[in-house]
N, C-alpha and C positions, 0 to 999 in steps of 0.2 A: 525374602530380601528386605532390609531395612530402607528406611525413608533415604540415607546416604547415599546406598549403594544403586537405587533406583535412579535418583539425582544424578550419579555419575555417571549413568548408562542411557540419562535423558540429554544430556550436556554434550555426549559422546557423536548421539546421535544426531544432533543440531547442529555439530561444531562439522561434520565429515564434507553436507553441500559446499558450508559459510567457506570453509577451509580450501575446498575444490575454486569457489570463484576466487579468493584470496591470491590462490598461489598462480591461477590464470591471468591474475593482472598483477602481477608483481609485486605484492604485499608480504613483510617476511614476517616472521611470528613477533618480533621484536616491537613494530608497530600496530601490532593485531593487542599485545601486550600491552600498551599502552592505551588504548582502546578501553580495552576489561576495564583497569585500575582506573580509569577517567569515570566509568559506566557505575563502578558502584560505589565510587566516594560520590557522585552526584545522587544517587537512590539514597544512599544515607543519610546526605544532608537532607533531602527532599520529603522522605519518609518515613526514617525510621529515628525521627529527634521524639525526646520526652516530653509531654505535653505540657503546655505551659514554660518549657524551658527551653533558652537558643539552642542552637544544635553548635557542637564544638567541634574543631578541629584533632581534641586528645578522644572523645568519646568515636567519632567516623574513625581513627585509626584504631582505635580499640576491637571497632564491630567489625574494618575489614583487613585488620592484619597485617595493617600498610602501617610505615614509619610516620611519626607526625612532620617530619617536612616534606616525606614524599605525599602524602594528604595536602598538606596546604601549598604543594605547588600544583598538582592537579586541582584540588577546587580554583586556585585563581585562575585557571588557562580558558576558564570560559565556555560557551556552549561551542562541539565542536557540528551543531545542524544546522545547516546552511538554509534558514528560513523563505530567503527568498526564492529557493527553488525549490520547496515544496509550495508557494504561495503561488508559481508559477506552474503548479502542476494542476493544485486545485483549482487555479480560474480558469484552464484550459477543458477541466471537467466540466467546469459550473456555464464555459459558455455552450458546448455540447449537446448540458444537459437542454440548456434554454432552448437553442433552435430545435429540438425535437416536442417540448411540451409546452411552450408559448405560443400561442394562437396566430400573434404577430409575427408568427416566422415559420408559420409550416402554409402549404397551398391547400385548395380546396377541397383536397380528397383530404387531408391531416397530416402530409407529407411533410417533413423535413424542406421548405423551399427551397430551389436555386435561388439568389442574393445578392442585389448590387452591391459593390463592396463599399460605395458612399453614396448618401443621400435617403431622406425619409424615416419614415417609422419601423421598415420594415428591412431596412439594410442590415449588412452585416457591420457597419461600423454601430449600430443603433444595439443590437447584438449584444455585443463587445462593450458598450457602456453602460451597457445595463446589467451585464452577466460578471464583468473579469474586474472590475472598480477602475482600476486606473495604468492600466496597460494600452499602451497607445495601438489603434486598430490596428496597423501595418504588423506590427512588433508579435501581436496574438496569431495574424493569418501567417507569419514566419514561422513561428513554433506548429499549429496545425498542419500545415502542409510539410515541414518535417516528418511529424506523425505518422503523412498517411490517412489523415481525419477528413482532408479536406481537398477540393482540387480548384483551383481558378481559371475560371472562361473566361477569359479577356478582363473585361470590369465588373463579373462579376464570379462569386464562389458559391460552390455548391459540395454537397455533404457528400464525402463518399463514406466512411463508417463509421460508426455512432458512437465507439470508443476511443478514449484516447491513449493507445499504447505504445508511446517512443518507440518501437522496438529496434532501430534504425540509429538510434541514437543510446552509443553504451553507458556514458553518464546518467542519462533518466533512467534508463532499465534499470542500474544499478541502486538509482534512490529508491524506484519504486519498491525493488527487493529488502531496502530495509523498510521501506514504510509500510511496507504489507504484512511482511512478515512478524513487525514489531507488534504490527494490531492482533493478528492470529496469535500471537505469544500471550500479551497482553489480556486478552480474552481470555484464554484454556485458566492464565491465572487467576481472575478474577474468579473462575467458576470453580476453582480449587478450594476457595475460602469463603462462598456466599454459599448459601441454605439451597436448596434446589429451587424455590419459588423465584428464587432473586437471578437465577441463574442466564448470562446469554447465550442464544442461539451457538450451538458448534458442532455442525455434523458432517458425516461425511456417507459416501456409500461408495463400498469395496468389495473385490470378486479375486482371489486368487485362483480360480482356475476357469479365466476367460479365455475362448480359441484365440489364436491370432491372428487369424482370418476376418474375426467380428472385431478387434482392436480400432481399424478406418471407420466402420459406422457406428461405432459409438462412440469416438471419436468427435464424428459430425453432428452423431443425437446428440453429444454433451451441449456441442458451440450452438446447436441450435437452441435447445430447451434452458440453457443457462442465460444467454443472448436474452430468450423475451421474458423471459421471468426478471431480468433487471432493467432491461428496459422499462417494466410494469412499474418495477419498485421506482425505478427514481424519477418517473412520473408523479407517484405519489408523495414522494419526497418533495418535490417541484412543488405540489401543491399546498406545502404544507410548509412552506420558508417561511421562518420570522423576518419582521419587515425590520429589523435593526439590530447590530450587533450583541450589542447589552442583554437581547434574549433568545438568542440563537446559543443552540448547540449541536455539535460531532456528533453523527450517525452512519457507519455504513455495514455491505454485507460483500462480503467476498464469496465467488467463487472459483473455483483451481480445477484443473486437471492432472491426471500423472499416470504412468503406465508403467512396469517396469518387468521386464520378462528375464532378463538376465538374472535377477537375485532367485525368483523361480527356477531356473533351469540349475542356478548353483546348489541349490537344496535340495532339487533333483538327484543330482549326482551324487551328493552328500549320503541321500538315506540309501543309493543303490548298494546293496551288498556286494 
């Protein structure tokens, strides 16, 4: 197969989920349409100008096909990622992370503490000024106990799980899916075009002929052995925060699950004479 024909049947295959949640929340290809053509007159402007020279609105219509005013109304429509709610996803991470690996906020076994929600060094408003920047306390314990992260005792909050996955709330679920997904994309390319030495981490481990009886407990080994292995990591992470923006940078590591017995059973059939 050629590098084309591969691309088409990679495209095919990313596009079947993306298209599956699309048409479940009312999305019609026409604004999926407009999406693409925003997606990569902005790659062009962003990455693929001549060195040393602006990047133009004749040459982005060139590279992607598009007319020159349909290029320069999409370049001027602006970023369509809603910053502040991924700002709000990540300080909701970053406070999480704190109460589990800052001293000031776990109990004397290393626990995650229960927390008065004001007052002290050791509160959850103290928490929250230190972990989320400037999200007012009340405003951060509203979106956690959304989550599910978190539950409140009277005047004081305590940890119920250690992630934070809206799942409860369809708008986060939904950014999350692009923000994850985007990094995993992001990733596979970067490893497409750097040397092996330079390469990041991207693995996976798959069994097409699992009982379906062992699906539930490995299921629970996954959440289990995935759970403390990132737990680990972003302890280490924690410890290793730069004290100011100017020399911080983006680090993370995903892990997923997925099962799928139907596409088995259809190949089943398929090869039965």
């Amino acid at each position: 197969m050629t590098t084309h024909q591969i691309l088409t049947e990679t495209v095919y295959r990313i596009m079947r989920p993306l298209a599956r949640v699309l048409l479940r929340n009312g999305v019609a290809f026409h604004t999926f349409a407009e999406v693409a053509k925003k997606a990569f007159v902005d790659i062009a402007f962003e990455e693929f100008g001549t060195e040393g020279r602006k990047q133009t609105i004749s040459r982005v219509s060139a590279l992607t096909g598009l007319t020159r005013k349909e290029t320069k109304r999409l370049h001027e429509l602006g970023s369509l990622i809603d910053e502040a709610a991924i700002q709000r996803y990540n300080r909701a991470v970053r406070v999480l992370s704190g109460w589990q690996n800052d001293p000031d906020f776990r109990d004397s076994d290393g626990r995650p503490a229960t927390l008065p929600i004001e007052g002290g060094i050791s509160s959850f408003h103290e928490l929250v000024r230190r972990y989320s920047g400037d999200i007012p306390t009340q405003a951060m314990l509203a979106v956690l106990e959304a989550g599910g992260s978190v539950q409140r005792l009277g005047e004081q909050v305590c940890l119920k799980r250690p992630a934070y996955l809206p799942a409860d709330d369809p708008c986060e679920g939904l950014r999350i899916l692009g923000a994850d997904t985007a990094e995993l994309i992001a990733t596979i390319e970067f490893n497409l075009r750097m040397p092996p030495e330079q390469r990041r981490f991207q693995r996976k481990v798959s069994n097409h002929q699992i009982r379906k009886d062992a699906l539930q407990r490995f299921h629970a080994l996954a959440a289990e052995k995935s759970q403390a292995l990132l737990e680990e990591l972003d302890e280490w992470l924690a410890r290793h925060e730069a004290g100011d923006d100017e020399n911080a940078c983006y680090a993370s590591l995903g892990i997923h699950y997925a099962e799928d017995c139907l596409a088995r059973e259809s190949a089943c059939k398929e090869e039965t004479p």
